[in-house]
Structures are given as structure tokens and as C-alpha cells.
C-alpha positions, -999 to +999 in steps of 0.1 A: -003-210+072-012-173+067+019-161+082+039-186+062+022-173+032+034-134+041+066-145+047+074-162+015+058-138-005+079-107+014+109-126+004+095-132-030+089-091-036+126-091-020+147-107-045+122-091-074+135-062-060+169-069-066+164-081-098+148-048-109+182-030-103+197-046-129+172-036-155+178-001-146+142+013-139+136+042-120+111+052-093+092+017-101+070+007-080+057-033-070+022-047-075+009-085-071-014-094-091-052-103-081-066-120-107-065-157-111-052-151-143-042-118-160-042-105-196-007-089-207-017-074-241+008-052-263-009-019-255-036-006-236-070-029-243-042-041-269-037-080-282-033-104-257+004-118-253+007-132-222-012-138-188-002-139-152-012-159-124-025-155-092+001-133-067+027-125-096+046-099-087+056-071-111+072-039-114+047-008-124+069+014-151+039+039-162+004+040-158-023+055-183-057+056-174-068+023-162-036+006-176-007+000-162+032-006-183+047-035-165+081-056-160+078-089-152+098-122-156+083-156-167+092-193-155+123-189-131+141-170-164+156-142-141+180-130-173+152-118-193+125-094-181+093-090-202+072-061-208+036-054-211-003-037-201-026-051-176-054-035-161-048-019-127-082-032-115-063-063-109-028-054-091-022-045-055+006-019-049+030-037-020+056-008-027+065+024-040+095+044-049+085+079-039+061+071-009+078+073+022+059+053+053+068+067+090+053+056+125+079+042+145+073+065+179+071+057+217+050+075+240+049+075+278+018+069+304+024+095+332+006+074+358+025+039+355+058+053+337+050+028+309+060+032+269+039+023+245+053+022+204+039+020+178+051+014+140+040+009+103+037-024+088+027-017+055+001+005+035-018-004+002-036+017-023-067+007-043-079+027-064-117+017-081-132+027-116-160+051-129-188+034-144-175+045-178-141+029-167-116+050-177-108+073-149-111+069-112-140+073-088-124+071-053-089+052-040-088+035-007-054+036+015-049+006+044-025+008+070-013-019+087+004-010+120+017-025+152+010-014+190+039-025+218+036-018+258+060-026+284+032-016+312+034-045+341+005-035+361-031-055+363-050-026+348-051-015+311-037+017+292-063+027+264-045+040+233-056+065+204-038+066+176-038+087+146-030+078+110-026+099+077-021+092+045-010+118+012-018+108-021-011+132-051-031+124-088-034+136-120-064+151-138-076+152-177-065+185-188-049+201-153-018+198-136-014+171-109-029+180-073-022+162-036-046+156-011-044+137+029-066+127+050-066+111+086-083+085+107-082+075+144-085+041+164-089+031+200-071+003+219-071-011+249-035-027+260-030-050+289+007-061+306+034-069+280+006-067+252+006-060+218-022-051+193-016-053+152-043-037+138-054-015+103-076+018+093-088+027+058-086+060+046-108+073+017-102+093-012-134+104-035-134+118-063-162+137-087-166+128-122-157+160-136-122+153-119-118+126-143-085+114-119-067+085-140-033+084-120-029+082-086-001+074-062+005+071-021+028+100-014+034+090+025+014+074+052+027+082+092+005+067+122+010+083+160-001+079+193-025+104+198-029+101+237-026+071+264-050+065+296-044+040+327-077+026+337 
């Protein structure tokens, strides 16, 4: 059922996608919602003119502080897109325009001769609020990946692998900044196996940052060495 679920919803995100060219907005990126049903007000903590439900997908034009400018469509009616604010506390980026996602490299075992790939699924950024609420106090990347071997022998190959992530964020009062950060995983892979796994990278920030926009530059995962045991 899960994998049902994923696959409808990819296509879903597809053809909102496709839809979104004909609008004519630029570098946008796509978001599902996570509330069971979310406020679209006029402006930020505006009127109330709409809500959304659960797993909506919409298309992020702008963001300020803790509010997000979205495009969405309503009821099937494809011809007319609708605008409004939500609050990004409640969206989960699927996609977006500027980050670019690599990880599609095969290494060799020296021992057995055998390749083992590995490639990016997808990565997600979630960002959490300050206690006062409107700026960020730390963003969380997840990357989904998947792990390959063609190794036929009745031992294992244990696998590190190595995955970064670059966000860049703006600042009250200063020019925008980047920052990356890595983390690493062990697997162990037996004949004609495969392994889909995830790691979570974190990104803190202080409260005299004040960070209220943030965005996933790139994510890239790589074998980092292979052992036959």
C-alpha cells in the first residue's frame, strides 16, 4: 500500500509540474502539504481564504519569514491556478529548481571484482521555528538513497558511504551565506543485494542569526570504501 501511495503521489507532483509551465513561474519549487487541513490567508498571518488538505501539492513562489507565497489549483480546475500564504511549518519540499541532487556512482571490490552503485532517491528539507517563531532555529536535510551489488560469492562486501548536503539562507540584515555538511553510513551487502536506506544531516543555527529563508543548494552521496568479509 505504501509503495502504491509513492507512486501515485510521484505522478501526482508530475503532472503539477507540467501544469506549472503554463503559468510561467520561475525557479519554483514543490511542497505537499502536512497538515490535515491548511489555512491559505491573503497575506502573511493575513485573512483566511481558503484551506488545503492533507498531501496537496503546491508550488512555493516566495517565502518570507515563516510564510510561504503559493500556487495551487482547487477541485480538478486545472485552467485556473490560485494564489495564497500558508505557514511553511506545514509543507514538505519534494523539489526544487536550483538544487541539483547527484549520486549515481559505481565502485569496484578488488578482491571479488564486484560493483557496487549507488544512487539518490530523493532529499527533503525541514526547516523548524524559534520559540518566538519568526525566524529559523535549525533545518534538517534527508536523503534517501539506493545501494546495488552484482557480487555472487557466499560472503558479504561492507559498504561506507558518504553523503553531503549544501544549503545557502538568508539572514535579517546581512547578505545570504551557504553552508554543507556530511554524514556517513555502513552496510553490509550479500549476493545480488540491495539496501535503500536514508541519513539526516543537520543544520543549527544561533538566535542572533535570525535565518528566515532557507533552501537545499545540492545533495551528492558516494561510496566511500568497500570490504569483502
Amino acid at each position: 500500500m505504501k509503495t502504491i501511495y509513492r507512486a501515485s503521489r510521484c505522478f501526482a507532483l508530475i503532472i503539477f509540474f507540467l501544469i506549472l509551465a503554463s503559468v510561467s513561474v520561475n525557479g519554483i519549487r514543490i511542497a505537499v502539504t502536512t497538515a490535515k487541513s491548511l489555512n491559505v490567508r491573503d497575506a502573511p498571518s493575513g485573512k483566511v481564504i481558503d484551506a488545503l488538505p492533507l498531501g496537496s501539492a503546491v508550488g512555493i513562489a516566495s517565502i518570507y519569514g515563516t510564510w510561504a507565497h503559493v500556487v495551487y489549483f482547487k477541485s480538478g480546475n486545472k485552467s485556473s491556478p490560485r494564489y495564497g500564504w500558508v505557514s511553511t511549518k506545514f509543507l514538505k519540499i519534494t523539489s526544487s529548481g536550483s538544487a541539483s541532487v547527484s549520486g549515481g556512482n559505481c565502485e569496484s571490490e578488488y578482491k571479488s571484482g564486484a560493483e557496487v552503485c549507488i544512487e539518490v532517491s530523493d532529499a527533503n528539507l525541514e526547516c523548524n521555528e524559534s520559540i518566538a517563531g519568526d525566524y529559523y532555529s535549525d533545518c534538517d536535510v534527508e536523503i534517501e538513497y539506493k545501494l546495488t551489488t552484482d557480487y555472487r560469492g557466499h560472503s558479504s562486501i561492507s559498504v561506507d558511504v558518504e553523503c553531503k548536503a549544501e544549503i545557502s539562507y538568508e539572514t535579517r540584515g546581512t547578505y545570504g551565506s551557504s553552508e554543507s555538511d556530511d554524514e556517513s553510513k555502513s552496510h553490509t551487502l550479500y549476493a545480488n543485494g540491495s539496501d535503500y536506506s536514508s541519513v539526516d544531516i543537520d543544520f543549527s543555527f544561533s538566535m542572533y542569526q535570525q535565518v528566515y529563508r532557507v533552501e537545499l543548494e545540492s545533495v551528492e552521496c558516494e561510496i566511500d570504501s568497500l570490504d569483502l568479509w
